[in-house]
BADO-80103 format. One record per residue (C-alpha): residue in three letters; y, z, x. Coordinates in pm, 1 decimal, always signed. Example, Ala and Ser with C-alpha at 12.3 -4.5 7.8 and 13.67 -1.06 7.14 Angstrom:
   r        y        z        x
 Ala   -450.0   +780.0  +1230.0
 Ser   -106.0   +714.0  +1367.0
***
This chain:
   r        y        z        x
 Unk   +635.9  +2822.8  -1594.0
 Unk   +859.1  +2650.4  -1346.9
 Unk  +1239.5  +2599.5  -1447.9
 Unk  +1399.6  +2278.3  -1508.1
 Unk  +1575.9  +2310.6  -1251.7
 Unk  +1221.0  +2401.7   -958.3
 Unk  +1108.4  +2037.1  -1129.0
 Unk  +1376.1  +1839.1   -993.5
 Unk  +1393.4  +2010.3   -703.3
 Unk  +1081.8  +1762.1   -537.1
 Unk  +1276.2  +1432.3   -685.4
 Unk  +1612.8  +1528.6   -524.3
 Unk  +1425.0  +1599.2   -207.2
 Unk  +1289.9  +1226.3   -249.8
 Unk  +1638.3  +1133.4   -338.9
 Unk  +1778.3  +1321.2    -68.0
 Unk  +1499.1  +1133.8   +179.9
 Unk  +1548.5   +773.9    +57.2
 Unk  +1920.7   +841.7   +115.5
 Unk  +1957.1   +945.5   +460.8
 Unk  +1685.9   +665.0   +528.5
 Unk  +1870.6   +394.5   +398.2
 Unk  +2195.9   +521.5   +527.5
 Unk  +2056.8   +555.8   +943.0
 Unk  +1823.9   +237.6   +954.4
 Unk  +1973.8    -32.8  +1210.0
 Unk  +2048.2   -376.0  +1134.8
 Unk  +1870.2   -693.7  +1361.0
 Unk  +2193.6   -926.7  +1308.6
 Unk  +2114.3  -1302.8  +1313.4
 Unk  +2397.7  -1409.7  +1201.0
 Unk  +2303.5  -1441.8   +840.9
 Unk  +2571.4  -1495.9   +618.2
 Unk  +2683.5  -1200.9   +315.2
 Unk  +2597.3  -1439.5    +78.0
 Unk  +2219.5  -1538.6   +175.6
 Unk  +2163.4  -1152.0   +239.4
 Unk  +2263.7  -1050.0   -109.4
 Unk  +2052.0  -1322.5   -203.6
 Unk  +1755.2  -1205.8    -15.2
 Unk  +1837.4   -847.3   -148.6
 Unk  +1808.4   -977.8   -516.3
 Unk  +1470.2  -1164.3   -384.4
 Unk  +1267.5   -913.5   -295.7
 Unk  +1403.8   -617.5   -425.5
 Unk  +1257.7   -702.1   -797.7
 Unk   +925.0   -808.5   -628.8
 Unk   +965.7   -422.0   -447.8
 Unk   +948.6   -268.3   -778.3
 Unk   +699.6   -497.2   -938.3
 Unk   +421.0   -360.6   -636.5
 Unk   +550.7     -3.5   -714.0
 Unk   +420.1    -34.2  -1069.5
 Unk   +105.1   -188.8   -955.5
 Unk    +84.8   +143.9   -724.5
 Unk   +102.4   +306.1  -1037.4
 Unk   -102.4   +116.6  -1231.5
 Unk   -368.8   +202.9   -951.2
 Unk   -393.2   +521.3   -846.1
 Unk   -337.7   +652.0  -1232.5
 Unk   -743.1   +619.6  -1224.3
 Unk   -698.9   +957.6   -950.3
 Unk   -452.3  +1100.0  -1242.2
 Unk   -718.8  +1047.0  -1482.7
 Unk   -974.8  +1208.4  -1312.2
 Unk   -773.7  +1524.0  -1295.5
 Unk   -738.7  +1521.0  -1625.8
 Unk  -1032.8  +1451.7  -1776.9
 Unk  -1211.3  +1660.0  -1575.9
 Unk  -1591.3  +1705.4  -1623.5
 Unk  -1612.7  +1442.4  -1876.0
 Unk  -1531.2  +1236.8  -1566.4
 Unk  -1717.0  +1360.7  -1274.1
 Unk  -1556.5  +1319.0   -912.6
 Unk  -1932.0  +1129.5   -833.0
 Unk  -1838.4   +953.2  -1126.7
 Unk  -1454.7   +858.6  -1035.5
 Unk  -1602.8   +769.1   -650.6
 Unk  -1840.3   +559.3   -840.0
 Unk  -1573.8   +377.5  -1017.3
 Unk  -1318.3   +380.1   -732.8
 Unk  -1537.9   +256.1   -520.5
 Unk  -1685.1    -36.8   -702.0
 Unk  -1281.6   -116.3   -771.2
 Unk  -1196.2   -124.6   -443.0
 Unk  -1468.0   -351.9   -351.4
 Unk  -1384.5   -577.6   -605.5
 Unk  -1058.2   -571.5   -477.5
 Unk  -1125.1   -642.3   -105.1
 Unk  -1375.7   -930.0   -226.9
 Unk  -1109.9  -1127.5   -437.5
 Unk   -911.8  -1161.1   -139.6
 Unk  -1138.0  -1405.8    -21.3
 Unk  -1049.1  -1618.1   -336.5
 Unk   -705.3  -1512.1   -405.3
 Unk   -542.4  -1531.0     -0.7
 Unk   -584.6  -1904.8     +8.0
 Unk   -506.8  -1923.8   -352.6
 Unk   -192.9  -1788.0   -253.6
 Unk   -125.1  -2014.5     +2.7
 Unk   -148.3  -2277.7   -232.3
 Unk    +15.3  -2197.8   -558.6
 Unk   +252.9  -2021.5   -376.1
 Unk   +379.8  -1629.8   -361.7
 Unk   +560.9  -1610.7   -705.4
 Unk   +315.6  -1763.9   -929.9
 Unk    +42.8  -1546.4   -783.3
 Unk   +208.4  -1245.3   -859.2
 Unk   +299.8  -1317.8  -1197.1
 Unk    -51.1  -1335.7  -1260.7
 Unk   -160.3  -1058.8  -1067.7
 Unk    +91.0   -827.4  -1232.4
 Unk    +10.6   -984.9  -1604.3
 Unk   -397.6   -919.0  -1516.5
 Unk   -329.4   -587.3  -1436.9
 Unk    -97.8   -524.9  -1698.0
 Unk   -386.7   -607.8  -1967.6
 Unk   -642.1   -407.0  -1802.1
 Unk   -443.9   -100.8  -1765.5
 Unk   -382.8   -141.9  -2180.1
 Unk   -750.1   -162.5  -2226.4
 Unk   -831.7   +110.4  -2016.4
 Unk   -593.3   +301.6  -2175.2
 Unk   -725.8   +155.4  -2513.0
 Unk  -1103.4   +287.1  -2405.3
 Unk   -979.7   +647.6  -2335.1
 Unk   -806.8   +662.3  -2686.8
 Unk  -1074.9   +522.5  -2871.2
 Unk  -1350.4   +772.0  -2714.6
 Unk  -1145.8  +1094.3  -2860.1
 Unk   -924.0  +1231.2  -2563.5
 Unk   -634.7  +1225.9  -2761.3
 Unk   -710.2  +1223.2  -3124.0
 Unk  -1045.8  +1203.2  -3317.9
 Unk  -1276.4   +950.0  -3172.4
 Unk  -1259.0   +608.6  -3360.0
 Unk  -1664.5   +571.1  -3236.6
 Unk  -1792.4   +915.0  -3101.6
 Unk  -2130.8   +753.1  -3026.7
 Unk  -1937.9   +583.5  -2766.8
 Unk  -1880.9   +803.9  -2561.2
 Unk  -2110.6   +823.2  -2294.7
 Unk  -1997.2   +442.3  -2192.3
 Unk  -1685.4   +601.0  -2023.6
 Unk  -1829.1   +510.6  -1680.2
 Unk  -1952.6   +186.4  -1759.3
 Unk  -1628.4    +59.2  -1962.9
 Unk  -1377.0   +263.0  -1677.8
 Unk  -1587.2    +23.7  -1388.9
 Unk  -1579.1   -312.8  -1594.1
 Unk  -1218.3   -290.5  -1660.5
 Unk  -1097.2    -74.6  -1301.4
 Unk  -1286.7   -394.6  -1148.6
 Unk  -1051.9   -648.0  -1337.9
 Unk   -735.9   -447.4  -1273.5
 Unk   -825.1   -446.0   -917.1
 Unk   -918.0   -793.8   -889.9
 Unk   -565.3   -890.7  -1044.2
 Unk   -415.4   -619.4   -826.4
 Unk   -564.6   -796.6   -518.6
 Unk   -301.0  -1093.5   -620.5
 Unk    -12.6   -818.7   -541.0
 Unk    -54.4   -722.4   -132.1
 Unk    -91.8  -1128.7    -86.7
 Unk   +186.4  -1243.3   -290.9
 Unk   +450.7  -1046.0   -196.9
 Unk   +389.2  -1082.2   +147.9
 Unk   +368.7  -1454.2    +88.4
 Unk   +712.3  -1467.0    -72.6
 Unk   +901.0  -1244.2   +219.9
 Unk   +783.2  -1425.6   +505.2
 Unk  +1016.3  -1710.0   +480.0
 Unk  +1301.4  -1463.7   +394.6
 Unk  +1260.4  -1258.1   +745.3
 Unk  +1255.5  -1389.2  +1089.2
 Unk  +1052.9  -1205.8  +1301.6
 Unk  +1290.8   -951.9  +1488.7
 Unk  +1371.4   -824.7  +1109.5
 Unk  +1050.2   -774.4   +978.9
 Unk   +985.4   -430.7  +1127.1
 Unk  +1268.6   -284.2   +976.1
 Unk  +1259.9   -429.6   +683.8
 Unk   +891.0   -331.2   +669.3
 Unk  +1079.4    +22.0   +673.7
 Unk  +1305.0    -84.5   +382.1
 Unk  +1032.6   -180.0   +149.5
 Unk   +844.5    +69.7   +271.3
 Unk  +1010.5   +263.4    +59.2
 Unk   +962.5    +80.0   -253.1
 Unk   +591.9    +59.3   -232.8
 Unk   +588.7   +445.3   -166.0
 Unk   +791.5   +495.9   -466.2
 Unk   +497.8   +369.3   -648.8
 Unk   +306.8   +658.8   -503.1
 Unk   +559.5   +901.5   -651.9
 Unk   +496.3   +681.2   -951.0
 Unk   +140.7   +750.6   -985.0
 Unk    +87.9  +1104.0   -874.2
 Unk   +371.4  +1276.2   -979.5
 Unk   +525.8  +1060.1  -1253.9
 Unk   +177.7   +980.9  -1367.1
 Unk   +113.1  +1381.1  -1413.7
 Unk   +465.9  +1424.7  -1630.9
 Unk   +273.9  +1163.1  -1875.7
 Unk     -3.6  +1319.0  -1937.7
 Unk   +107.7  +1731.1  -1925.9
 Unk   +368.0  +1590.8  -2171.1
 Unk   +221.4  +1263.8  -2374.2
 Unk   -184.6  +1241.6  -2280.8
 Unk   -435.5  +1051.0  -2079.3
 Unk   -415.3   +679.0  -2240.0
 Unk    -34.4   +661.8  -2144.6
 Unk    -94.9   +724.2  -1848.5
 Unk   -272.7   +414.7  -1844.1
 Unk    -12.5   +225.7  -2109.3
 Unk   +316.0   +323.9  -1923.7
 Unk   +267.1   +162.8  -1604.3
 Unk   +129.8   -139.9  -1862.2
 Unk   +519.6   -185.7  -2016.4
 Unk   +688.5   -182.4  -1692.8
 Unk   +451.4   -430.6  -1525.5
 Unk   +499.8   -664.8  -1804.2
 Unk   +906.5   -613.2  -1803.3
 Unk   +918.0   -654.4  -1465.1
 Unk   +694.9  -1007.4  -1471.2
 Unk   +988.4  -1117.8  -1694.6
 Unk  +1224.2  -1006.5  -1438.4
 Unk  +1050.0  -1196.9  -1140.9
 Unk   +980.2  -1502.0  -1340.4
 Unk  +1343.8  -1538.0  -1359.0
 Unk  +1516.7  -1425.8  -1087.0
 Unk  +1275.6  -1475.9   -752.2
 Unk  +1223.0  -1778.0   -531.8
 Unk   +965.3  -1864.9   -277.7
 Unk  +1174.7  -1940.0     -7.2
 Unk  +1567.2  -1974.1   +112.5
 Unk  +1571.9  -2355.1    -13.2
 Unk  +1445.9  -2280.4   -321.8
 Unk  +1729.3  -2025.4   -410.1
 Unk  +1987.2  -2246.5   -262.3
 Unk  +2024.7  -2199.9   +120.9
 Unk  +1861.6  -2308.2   +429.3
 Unk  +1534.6  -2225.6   +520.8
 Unk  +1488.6  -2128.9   +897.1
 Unk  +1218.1  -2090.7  +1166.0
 Unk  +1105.4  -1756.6  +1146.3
 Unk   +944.9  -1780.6  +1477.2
 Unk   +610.3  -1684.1  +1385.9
 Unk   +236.2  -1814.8  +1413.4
 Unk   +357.9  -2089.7  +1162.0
 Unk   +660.8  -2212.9  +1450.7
 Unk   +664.5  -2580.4  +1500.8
 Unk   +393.7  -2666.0  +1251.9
 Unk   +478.2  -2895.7  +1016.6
 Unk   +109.4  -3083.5   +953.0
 Unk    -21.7  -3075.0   +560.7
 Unk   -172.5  -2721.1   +446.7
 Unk   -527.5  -2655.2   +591.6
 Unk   -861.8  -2660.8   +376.7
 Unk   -935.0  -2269.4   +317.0
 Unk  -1239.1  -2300.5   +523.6
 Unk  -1059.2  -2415.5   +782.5
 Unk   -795.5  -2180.9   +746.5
 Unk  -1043.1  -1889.7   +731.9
 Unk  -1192.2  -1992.4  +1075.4
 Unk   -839.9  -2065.2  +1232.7
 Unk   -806.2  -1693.1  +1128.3
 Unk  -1114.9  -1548.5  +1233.8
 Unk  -1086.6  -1722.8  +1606.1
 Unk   -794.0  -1537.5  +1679.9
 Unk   -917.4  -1176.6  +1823.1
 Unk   -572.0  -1009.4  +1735.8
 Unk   -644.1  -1102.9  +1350.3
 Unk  -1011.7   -975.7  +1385.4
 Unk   -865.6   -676.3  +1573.9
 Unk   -616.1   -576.7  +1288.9
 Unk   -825.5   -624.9  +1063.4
 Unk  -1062.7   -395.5  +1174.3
 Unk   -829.3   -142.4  +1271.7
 Unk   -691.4   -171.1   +866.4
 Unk  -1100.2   -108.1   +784.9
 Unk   -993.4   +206.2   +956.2
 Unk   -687.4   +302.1   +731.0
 Unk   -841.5   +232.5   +488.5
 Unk  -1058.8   +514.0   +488.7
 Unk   -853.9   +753.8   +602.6
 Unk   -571.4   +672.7   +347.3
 Unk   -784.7   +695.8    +37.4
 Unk  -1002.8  +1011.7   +202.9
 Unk   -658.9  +1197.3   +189.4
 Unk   -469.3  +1032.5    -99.4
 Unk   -757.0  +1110.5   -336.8
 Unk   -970.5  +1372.1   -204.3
 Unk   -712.3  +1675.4   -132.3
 Unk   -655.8  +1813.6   -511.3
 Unk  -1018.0  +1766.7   -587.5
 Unk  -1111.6  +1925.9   -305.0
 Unk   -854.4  +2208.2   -358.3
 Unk   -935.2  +2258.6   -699.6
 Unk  -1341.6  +2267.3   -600.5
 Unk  -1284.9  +2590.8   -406.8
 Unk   -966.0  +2739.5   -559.4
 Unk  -1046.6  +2707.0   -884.2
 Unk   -814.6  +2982.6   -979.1
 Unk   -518.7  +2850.4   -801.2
 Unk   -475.5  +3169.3   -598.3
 Unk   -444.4  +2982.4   -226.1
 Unk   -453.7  +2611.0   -192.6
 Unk   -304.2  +2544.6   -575.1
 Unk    +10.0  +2770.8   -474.2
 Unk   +135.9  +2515.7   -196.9
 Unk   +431.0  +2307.5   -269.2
 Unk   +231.0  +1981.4    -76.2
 Unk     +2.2  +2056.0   -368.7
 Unk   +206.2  +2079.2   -670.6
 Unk   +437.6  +1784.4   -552.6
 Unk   +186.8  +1575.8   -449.2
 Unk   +385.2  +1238.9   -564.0
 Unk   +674.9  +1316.3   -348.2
 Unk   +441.9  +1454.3    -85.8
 Unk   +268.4  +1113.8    -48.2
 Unk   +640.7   +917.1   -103.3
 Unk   +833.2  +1100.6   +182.0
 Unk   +508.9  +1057.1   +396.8
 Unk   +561.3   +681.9   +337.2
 Unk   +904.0   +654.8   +404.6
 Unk   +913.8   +833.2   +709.2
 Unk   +599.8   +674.5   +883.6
 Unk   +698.1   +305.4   +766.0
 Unk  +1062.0   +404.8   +902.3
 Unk   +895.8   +529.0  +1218.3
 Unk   +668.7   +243.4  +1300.8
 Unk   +939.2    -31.8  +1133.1
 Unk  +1223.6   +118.6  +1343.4
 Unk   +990.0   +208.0  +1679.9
 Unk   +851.5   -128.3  +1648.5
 Unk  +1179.4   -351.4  +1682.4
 Unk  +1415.6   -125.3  +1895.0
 Unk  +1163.1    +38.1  +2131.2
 Unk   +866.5   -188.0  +2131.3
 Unk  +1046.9   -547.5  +2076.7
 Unk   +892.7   -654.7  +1776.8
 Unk   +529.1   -573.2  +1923.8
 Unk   +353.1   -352.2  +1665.2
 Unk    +50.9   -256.9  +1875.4
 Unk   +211.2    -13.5  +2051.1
 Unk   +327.3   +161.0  +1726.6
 Unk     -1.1   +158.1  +1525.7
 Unk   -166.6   +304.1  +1884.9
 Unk    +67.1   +605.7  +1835.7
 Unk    +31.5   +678.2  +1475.2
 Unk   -343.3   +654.5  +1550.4
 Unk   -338.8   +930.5  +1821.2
 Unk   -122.5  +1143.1  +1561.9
 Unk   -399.6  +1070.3  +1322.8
 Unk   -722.0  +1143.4  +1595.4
 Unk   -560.1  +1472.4  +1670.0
 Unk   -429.2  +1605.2  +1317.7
 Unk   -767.4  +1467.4  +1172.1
 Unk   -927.9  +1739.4  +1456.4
 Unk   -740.4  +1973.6  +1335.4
 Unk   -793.4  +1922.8  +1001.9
 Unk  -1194.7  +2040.9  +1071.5
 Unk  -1061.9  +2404.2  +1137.1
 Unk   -759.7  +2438.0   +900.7
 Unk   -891.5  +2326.5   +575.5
 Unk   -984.6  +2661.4   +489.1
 Unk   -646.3  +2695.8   +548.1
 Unk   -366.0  +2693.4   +277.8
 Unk   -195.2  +2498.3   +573.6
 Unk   -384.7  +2244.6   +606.9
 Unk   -180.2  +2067.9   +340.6
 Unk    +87.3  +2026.5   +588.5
 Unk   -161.8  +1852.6   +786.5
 Unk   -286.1  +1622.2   +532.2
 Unk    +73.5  +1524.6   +489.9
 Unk   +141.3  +1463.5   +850.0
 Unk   -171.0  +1258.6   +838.8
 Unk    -37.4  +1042.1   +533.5
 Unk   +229.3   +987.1   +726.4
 Unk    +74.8   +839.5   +984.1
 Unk   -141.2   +616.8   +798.6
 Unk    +91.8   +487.2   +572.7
 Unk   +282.4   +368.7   +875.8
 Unk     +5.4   +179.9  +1019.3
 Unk   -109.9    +59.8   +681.0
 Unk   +272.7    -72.1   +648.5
 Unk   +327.1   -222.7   +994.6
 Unk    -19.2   -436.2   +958.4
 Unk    -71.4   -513.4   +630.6
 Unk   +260.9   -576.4   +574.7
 Unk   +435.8   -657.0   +896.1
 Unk   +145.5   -814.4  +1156.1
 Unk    +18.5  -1036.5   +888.8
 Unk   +349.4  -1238.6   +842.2
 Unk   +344.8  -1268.7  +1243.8
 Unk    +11.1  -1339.0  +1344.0
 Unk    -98.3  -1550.7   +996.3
 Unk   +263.0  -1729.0   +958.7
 Unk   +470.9  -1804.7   +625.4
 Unk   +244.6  -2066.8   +582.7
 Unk   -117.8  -1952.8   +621.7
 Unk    -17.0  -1568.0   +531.1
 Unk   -193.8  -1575.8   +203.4
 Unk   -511.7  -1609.0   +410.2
 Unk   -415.7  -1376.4   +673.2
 Unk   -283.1  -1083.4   +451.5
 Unk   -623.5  -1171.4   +242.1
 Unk   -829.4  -1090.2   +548.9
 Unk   -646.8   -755.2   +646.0
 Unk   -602.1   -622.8   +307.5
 Unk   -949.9   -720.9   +233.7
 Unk  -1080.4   -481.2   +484.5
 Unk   -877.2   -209.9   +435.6
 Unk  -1045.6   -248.9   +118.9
 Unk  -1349.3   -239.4   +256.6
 Unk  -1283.6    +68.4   +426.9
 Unk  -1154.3   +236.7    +78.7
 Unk  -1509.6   +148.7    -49.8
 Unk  -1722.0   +256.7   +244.9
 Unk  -1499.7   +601.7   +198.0
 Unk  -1560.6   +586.1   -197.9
 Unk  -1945.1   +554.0   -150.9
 Unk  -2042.1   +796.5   +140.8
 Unk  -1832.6  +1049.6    -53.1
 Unk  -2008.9  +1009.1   -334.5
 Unk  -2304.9  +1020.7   -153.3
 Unk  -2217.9  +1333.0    +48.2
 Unk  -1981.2  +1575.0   -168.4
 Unk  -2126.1  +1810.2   -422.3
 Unk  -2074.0  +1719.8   -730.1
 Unk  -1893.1  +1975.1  -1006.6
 Unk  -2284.8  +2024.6  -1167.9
 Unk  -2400.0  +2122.2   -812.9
 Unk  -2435.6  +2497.4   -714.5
 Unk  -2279.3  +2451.1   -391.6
 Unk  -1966.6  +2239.5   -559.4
 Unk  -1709.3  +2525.1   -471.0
 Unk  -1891.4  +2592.9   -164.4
 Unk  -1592.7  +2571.6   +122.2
 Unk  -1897.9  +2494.1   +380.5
 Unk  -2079.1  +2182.7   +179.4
 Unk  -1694.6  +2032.2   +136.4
 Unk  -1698.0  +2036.7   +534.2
 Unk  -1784.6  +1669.6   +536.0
 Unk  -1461.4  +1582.8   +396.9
 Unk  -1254.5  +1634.9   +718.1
 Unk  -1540.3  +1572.8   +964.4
 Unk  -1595.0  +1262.6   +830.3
 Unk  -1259.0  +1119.2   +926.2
 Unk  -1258.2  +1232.5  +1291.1
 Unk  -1511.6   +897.6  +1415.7
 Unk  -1267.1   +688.2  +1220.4
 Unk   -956.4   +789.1  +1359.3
 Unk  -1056.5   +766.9  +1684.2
 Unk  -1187.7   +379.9  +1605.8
 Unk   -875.3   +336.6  +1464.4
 Unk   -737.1   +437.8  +1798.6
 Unk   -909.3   +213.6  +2045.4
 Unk   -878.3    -59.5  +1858.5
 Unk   -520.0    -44.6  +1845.6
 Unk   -485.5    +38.8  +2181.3
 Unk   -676.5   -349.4  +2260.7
 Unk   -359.6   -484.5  +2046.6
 Unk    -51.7   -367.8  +2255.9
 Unk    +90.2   -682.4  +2399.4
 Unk    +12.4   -888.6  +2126.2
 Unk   +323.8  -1131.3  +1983.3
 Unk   +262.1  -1431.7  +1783.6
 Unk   +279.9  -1760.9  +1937.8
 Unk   +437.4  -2054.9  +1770.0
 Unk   +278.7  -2472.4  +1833.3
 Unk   +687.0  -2470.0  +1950.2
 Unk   +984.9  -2260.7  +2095.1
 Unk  +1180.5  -2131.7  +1807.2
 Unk  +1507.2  -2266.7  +1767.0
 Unk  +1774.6  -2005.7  +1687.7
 Unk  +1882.8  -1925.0  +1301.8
 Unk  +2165.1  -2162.5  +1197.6
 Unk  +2070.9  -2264.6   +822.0
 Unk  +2297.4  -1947.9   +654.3
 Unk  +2512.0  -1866.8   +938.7
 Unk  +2902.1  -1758.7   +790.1
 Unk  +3147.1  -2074.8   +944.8
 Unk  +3294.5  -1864.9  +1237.7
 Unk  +2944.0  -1803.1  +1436.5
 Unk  +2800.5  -2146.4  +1336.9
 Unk  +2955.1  -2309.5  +1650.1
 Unk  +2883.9  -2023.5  +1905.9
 Unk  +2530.3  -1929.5  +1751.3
 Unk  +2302.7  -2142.4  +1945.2
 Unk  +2360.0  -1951.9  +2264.2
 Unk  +2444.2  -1648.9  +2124.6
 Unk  +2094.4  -1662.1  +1986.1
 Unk  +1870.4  -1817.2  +2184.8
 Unk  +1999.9  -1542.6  +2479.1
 Unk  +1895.7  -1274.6  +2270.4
 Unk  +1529.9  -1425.9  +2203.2
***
């Protein structure tokens, strides 16, 4: 039994992690004034923690599993998973240009309130079927899978609202020379909702049960909804100050807001979109093939926790998957404005080739207690990607004011990768009923099937490393929130360093 003391030592680690972080990332200065980047702060920081929960409210399905163990089969959980995650990368064609229209906030107010009612009634449907106390309708029972799909599909469809919004509601905030690292900054928030999920998520149930793990992240999405509703804005103007060319795809257009069908094709004619995209199909697959396939697969041929089970990547999984994320969005964000001037290409090319080869290696060293070392390296560099793209490219290349569609688009297919992963899993892994299921050769598939899709991942990225938005006009340098004193010098100032 570990000591109080061995339990906090993975949280200050995280602490310890978030803190140098913070502390060493450099500041892109535009001139912006102290009182428009508090503002900004107090913008998106709520909307930060707001996705965090709806990590948590996510991936709690992957807590679930663990706990509920054969009365919730891993086919079974792939099953589910994987019809969520379609769901989820279908309502982006519906919810991106949604987005676009209503606008960031509103959309994730009712993203966030959506997913807040369907984690309840999941949580409701694993009370009610006896986990926790006598079942209130035994005979019910065997609809588990059925109820856990229906209601996993409407959390995901409302979850879908999240990646969109809160993309939607930054761009306007961030020209493009700070959006890498500030990618890096919220970076960190969104992989505190891993930490959330995994680790947080397994304190509930080893200390309340299965339902709250499903009911907790339920409260906090519904305080912080309160919180947003009152305190975040849509743009710069809205909360007071200026709003400024951000020098993305959106530069110098200032026609009415495309049809979505029109929007969709703009989209789909440019190549670097398709390209993204495609490469996010990619990390897709290889982000939920590691975030939710290591423990099962450890605990499939360790049963007795004598090899993989005793690893500390195992037993902190949470923090495992958090530091991960902070370093490889801090890598890419940081890489991507200092080394690679605001390209992101270049960055997602590299963190692909770290993926190709640790994936490679990943083939021999999974019968290794090792290998999760590896899989953390590899979450690492996936997260990084995932967070440059989805987050970063999609402002650039869709601009603040067709990024609903964009982000919609990219997100989608990562989502579409997450399913394609969900399904040939639970096509090709033995399930726990299967003679083979501790078998360490029939779980071979696991890391051999992510070699082909790193090395897509790869090329692809490679065919985006020049790529820079392009505005309908030059970008005229930031003025609107400039402090008095740089005001008159800040037109040459900036437009030199453009």
């Amino acid at each position: 039994m570990p000591s109080a003391l061995e339990e906090f030592l993975p949280i200050l680690a995280l602490l310890v992690v978030v803190g140098i972080v913070i502390a060493r990332l450099p500041r892109v200065d535009l001139g912006h004034s102290d009182a428009f980047r508090f503002r900004r702060v107090t913008n998106w920081l709520p909307v930060g923690l707001l996705y965090a929960f709806l990590y948590m409210g996510r991936y709690n399905l992957t807590v679930a599993k663990g706990a509920l163990g054969e009365a919730f089969s891993i086919q079974e959980f792939s099953l589910v998973f994987g019809i969520g995650t379609a769901t989820y990368g279908c309502a982006f064609l519906l919810n991106g240009p949604l987005t676009d229209r209503i606008g960031g906030k509103k959309a994730i107010l009712i993203g966030a309130t959506g997913a807040a009612l369907a984690n309840f009634a999941m949580g409701l449907v694993i009370w009610q079927q006896g986990f926790q106390q006598p079942a209130l309708e035994p005979q019910a029972a065997s609809n588990l899978v059925p109820l856990l799909a229906l209601l996993y599909a409407a959390n995901m469809y409302f979850q879908s609202f999240g990646a969109v919004a809160i993309v939607k509601i930054n761009a306007p905030w961030f020209h493009v020379r700070e959006r890498g690292v500030f990618g890096a900054i919220f970076g960190i928030l969104i992989s505190l909702g891993i930490y959330f999920a995994f680790d947080v998520g397994g304190m509930i149930v080893s200390n309340f049960g299965v339902a709250e793990v499903f009911f907790v992240p339920a409260a906090l999405l519904a305080t912080f909804v309160a919180i947003v509703a009152v305190r975040v804005q849509d743009s710069p103007a809205k909360a007071g100050f200026e709003d400024f060319d951000t020098a993305d795809a959106s530069s110098g257009d200032d026609g009415p807001q495309l049809g979505a069908i029109e929007v969709f094709r703009l989209m789909f004619r440019q190549p670097v979109i398709v390209t993204i995209a495609c490469i996010e199909f990619c990390s897709g697959f290889l982000r939920q093939a590691i975030m939710n396939y290591y423990r099962a697969f450890s605990k499939a041929v360790d049963p007795d926790g004598t090899s993989f089970q005793e690893s500390w990547v195992y037993d902190n999984w949470g923090v495992v998957l958090c530091c991960a994320g902070i370093l490889g969005g801090t890598f890419a964000g940081v890489l991507s404005d200092k080394l690679f001037h605001s390209r992101r290409g270049p960055v997602a090319a590299l963190l692909y080739g770290l993926m190709l080869v640790s994936a490679i290696a990943l083939t021999v060293l999974y019968v290794n207690p090792w290998m999760g070392w590896v899989i953390a390296f590899m979450s690492m560099s996936v997260i990084g990607v995932h967070g440059m793209l989805s987050g970063t490219a999609s402002m650039d290349f869709g601009g603040k004011k067709n990024v609903g569609v964009a982000v919609g688009i990219i997100d989608g297919f990562v989502y579409a990768g997450t399913a394609v992963m969900a399904l040939t899993y639970w096509a090709i892994l033995p399930d726990e009923l299967d003679a083979n299921y501790r078998d360490l050769e029939a779980w071979r598939v696991w890391p051999v099937s992510m070699v082909p899709i790193a090395l897509l991942g790869l090329v692809l990225a490679s065919r985006v490393w020049n790529a820079k938005p392009k505005g309908r006009a030059p970008a005229p340098p930031v003025l609107g929130n400039l402090v008095p004193d740089r005001a008159a010098r800040a037109p040459k100032r900036l437009v030199e360093k453009a």
